[in-house]
N, C-alpha and C positions, 0 to 999 in steps of 0.2 A: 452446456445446460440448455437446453429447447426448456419453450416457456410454456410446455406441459411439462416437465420433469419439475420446474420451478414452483407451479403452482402446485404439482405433487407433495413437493418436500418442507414448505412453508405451511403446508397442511397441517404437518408433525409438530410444529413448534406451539403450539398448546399446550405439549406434552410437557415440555421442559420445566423443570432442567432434569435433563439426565442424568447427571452426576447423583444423584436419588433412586438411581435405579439400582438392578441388582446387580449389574458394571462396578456398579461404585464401589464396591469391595478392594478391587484390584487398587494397589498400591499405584500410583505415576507419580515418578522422579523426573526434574525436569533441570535443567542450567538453563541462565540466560544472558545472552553476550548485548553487550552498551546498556551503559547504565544511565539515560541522561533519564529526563522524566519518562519519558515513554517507556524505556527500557523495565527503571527501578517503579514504576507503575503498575507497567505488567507482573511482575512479580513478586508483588504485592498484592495483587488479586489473585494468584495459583495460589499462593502462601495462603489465602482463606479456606480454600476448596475442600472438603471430605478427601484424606485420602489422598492428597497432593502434598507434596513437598520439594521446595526450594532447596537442591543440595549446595549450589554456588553460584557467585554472579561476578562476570566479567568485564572488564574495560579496560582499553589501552591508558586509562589516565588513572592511576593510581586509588588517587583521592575520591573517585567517581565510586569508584568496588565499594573501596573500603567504608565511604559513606553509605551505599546502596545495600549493603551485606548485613548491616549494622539496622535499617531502617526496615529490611525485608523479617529481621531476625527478631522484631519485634513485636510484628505480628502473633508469634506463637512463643516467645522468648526462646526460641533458639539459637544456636550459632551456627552462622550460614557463613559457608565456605567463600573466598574471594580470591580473585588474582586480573591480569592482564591477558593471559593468552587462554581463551577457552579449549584451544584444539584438541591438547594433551586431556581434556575431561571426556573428550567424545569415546574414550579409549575404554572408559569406567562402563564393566557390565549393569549396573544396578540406575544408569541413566537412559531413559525413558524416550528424553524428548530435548531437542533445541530449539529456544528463543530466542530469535533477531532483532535485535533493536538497535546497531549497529550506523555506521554511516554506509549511504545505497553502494557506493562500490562491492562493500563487502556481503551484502545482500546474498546474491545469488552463489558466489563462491562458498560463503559460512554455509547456505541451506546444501550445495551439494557435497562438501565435505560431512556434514551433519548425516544426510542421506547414508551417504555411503557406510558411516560406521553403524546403519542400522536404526540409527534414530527418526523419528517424527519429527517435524518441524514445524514453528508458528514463526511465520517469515512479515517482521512490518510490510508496508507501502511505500515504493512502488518494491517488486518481489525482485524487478535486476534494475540493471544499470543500462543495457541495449538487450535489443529483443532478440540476441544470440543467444544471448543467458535466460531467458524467459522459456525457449525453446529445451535446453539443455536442464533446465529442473522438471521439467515435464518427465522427460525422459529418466533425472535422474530418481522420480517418486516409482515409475514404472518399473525401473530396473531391482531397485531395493523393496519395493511392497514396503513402501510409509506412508504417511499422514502429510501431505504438507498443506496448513492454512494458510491464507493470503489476509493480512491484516487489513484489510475492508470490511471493516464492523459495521456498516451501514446493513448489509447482508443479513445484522442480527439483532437487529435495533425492533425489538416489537410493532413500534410506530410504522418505521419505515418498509419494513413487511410488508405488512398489513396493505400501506399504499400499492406498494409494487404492486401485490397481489391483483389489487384494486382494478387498477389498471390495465393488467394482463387480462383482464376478466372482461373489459370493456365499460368500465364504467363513464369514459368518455371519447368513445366510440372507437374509430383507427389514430392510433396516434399516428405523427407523419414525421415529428419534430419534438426534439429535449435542447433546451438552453440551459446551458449551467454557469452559477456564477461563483465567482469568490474574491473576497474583499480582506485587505490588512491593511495596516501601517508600519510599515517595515521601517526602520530608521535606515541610513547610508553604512556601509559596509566600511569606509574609508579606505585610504591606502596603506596597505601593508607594508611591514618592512622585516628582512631575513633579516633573524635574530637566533640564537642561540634557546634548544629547545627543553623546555622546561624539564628536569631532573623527575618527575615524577610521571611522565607522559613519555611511551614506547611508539614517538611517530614512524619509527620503521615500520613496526608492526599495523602502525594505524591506517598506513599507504596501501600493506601487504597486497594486495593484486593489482594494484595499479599502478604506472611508471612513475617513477623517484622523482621529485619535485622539490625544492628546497621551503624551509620549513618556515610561513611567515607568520607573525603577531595576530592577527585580523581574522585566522583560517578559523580554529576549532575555538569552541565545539558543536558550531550553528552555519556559519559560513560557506561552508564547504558547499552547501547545498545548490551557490550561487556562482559554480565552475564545473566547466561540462565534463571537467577531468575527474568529479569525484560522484556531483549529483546531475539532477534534473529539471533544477528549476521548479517554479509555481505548479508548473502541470505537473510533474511528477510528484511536485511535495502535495498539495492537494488535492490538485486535478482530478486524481484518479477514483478520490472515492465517489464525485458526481458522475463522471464518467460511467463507471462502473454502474450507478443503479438508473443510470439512463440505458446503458446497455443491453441490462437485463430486464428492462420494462421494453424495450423495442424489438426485443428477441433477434441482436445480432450480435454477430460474433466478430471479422472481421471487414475493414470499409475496401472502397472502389476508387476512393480520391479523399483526399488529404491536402486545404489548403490551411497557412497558420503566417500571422505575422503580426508584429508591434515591436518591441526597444527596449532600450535603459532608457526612459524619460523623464525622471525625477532624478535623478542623483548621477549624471552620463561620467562623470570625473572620477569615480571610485573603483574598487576593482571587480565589480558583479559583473561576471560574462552574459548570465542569464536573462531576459528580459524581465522589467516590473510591470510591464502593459503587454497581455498577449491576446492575441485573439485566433482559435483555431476550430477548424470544420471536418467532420466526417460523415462523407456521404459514404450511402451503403446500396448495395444491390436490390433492395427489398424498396426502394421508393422511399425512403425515412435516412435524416439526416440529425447528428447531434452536436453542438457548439458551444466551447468553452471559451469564457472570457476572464480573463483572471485579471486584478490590478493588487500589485501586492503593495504599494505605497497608496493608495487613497483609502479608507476604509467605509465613506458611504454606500451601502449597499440599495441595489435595485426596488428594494421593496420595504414599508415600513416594519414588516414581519423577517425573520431569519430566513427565508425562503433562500435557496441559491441555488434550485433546480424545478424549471417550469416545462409542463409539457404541454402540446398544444395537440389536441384529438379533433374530430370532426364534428363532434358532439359538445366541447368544452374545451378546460385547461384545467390543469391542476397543479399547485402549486408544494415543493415538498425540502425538507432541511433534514436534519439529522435526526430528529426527535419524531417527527412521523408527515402528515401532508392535509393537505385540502383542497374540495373539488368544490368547482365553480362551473355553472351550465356554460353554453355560447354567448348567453346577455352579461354575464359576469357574476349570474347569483351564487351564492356558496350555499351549496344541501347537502354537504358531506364532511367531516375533518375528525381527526382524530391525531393525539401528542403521547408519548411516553419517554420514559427517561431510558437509560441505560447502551449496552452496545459491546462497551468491554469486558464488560461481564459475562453474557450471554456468548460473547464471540470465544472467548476463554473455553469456558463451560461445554461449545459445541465442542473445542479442539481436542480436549478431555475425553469426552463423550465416546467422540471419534478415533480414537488410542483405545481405547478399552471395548469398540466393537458394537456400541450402542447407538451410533449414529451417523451418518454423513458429515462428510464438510459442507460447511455454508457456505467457505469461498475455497474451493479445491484449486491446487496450482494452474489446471488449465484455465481455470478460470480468472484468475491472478492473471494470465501472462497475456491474455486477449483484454481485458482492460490495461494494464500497463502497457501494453502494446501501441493502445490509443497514442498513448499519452509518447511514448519514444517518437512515434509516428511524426505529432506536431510537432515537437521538437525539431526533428531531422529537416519535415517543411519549411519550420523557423529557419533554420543553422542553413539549407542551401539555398533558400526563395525561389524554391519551385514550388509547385502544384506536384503532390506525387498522386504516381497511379499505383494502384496495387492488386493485390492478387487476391481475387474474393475468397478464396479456398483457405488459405493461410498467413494474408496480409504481406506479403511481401511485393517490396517497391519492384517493381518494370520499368525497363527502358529509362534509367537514371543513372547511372555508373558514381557518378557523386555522392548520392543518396543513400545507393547500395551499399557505399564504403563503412557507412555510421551504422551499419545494421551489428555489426560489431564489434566491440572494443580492443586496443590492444592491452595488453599485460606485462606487470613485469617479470623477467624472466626465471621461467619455474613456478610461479606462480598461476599461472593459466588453468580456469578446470576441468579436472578430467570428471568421466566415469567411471 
């Protein structure tokens, strides 16, 4: 997306919502696989939509469905379909569309199995697991003519809009530089211990494309995030979505070098592979560089405001969060801001929209897979402590043989995806 197409398409979004228009006739049936919040969140906002309906909802943990089934079904007092294996559903003519909300291994595998049987897809954050898979849903939207959104709702957030827009437009002047922050308090992971896997919870299934691992106490249903075998860490868990509206306010696509480092340094004894303190950098060809700081165990943040993504222009700075931003000249004064609620609604709404013919996507897969991209990128600088170079056309690492290794994951066997 060049940041004239961007400023084009955010143009439209007055318009909304779509789902009001004369689209909205057509019927979308949608399943959605993990049920944790995110999951039975998501599908509980379709379950309101004109014309949308929740046929079932999926998880490897039992308990997870059959409470998410029950909660999504209440919305309209129906009775909403439930099980553990969503695949067998992809099979069903009268299903529309697949949602992801899954753990990230499963990410990219779930959307191009989904692809494949013809379905649209709203895939969470990050969209894969290495930027093999990133490449590979592109391809697989291409080949099947589907929908896939990239669940970075900042993209639809009215507020945050608005800023980008802002920005793109010059309202503080060339930007050169985006700092993003982000701040938790993550409690210790502890040490796990193999144990015998709970009777209501199908962890084969929950592995499914990733090599067999014995099944510890400590892992699900959050953990996992903090092993490179399943997730991605801070920066992929939220890195991405600052990333992503730095990216698209600097109008680049892929970087030219990639440096990242920091540790376990609050809790080094427990079993998080990932780091809780990271610091990583992407420079780009265009003279503009953007840098993510993430601490997931301290929770004071940089700024007395929500802010966790600052730009710096020639003209100013402007400061922006989830809800929308504010500009401040070169002295520091502020003569511009603007807040709104919302995100997951709107980002819903567009994916609808966009099934039915009446819209664009706000975060199309390529666009998903060049900010996840980012964020694999640090990682990888993390995980070998180099400095990578990369390939300004398609972000691929150079002259790294180490590096190059992590650009994609192995599988376990039969499970690998095709097209």
């Amino acid at each position: 997306m060049t940041r004239r197409s961007f400023l084009q398409s955010t143009a439209c979004l007055s318009l909304a919502p779509s789902l009001h228009a004369a689209g909205a006739n057509r019927n979308v049936t949608v399943i959605v696989a993990g049920m944790g919040g995110r999951g039975t969140g998501l599908a509980r906002e379709l379950e309101t939509f004109p014309n949308v309906s929740v046929k079932a909802v999926y998880d490897v943990d039992e308990t997870r469905a059959r409470y998410a089934a029950h909660v999504v079904g209440r919305v309209n007092g129906r009775t909403i379909g439930h099980g553990q294996d969503f695949r067998r559903a992809l099979e069903a003519k009268d299903v529309d569309a697949l949602v992801i909300a899954t753990s990230n291994h499963w990410h990219a595998p779930a959307a191009i199995l989904g692809a494949s049987a013809g379905k649209h897809v709203y895939v969470e954050k990050p969209c894969s697991h290495s930027p093999r898979e990133g490449e590979l849903m592109i391809a697989a939207a291409k080949k099947y003519d589907v929908r896939i959104q990239h669940g970075t709702q900042r993209r639809s957030v009215p507020g945050s809009v608005a800023g980008m827009k802002r920005l793109i437009e010059g309202a503080i002047g060339r930007i050169y530089f985006a700092q993003c922050y982000y701040r938790n308090a993550r409690p210790t992971i502890g040490v796990g211990k193999q144990t015998k896997t709970p009777a209501y919870l199908d962890y084969d299934l929950w592995q499914g494309p990733a090599p067999r691992r014995p099944y510890k106490d400590n892992l699900l249903h959050y953990n996992w995030h903090w092993h490179w075998h399943w997730g991605n860490g801070e920066l992929g868990n939220n890195g991405v979505h600052k990333v992503d509206v730095a990216r698209a306010v600097l109008g680049v696509d892929f970087p030219v070098q990639v440096t990242s480092n920091g540790g376990r340094f609050v809790y080094p004894e427990d079993d998080q592979e990932t780091p809780d303190t990271q610091t990583a950098t992407f420079k780009f060809a265009n003279g503009t560089a953007i840098a993510w700081e993430g601490l997931s165990c301290h929770p004071r943040r940089p700024f007395a405001d929500n802010s966790d993504i600052v730009f710096y222009g020639e003209g100013g700075i402007a400061r922006m969060d989830n809800s929308g931003y504010t500009l401040l000249d070169e002295r520091g004064r502020e003569f511009e801001s603007k807040r709104s609620h919302g995100g997951q609604k709107e980002h819903l709404e567009n994916f609808v929209a966009a099934i039915r013919g009446e819209a664009k996507l706000n975060a199309e897969i390529t666009e998903g897979h060049r900010s996840a991209l980012l964020c694999h990128l640090g990682n990888i600088a993390y995980r070998t402590g180099i400095t990578l170079k990369c390939r300004p056309t398609d972000g691929q690492i150079v002259d790294n043989p180490a590096a190059e290794k992590l650009w994609a994951r192995e599988y376990e066997s039969g499970w690998e995806p095709k097209l």
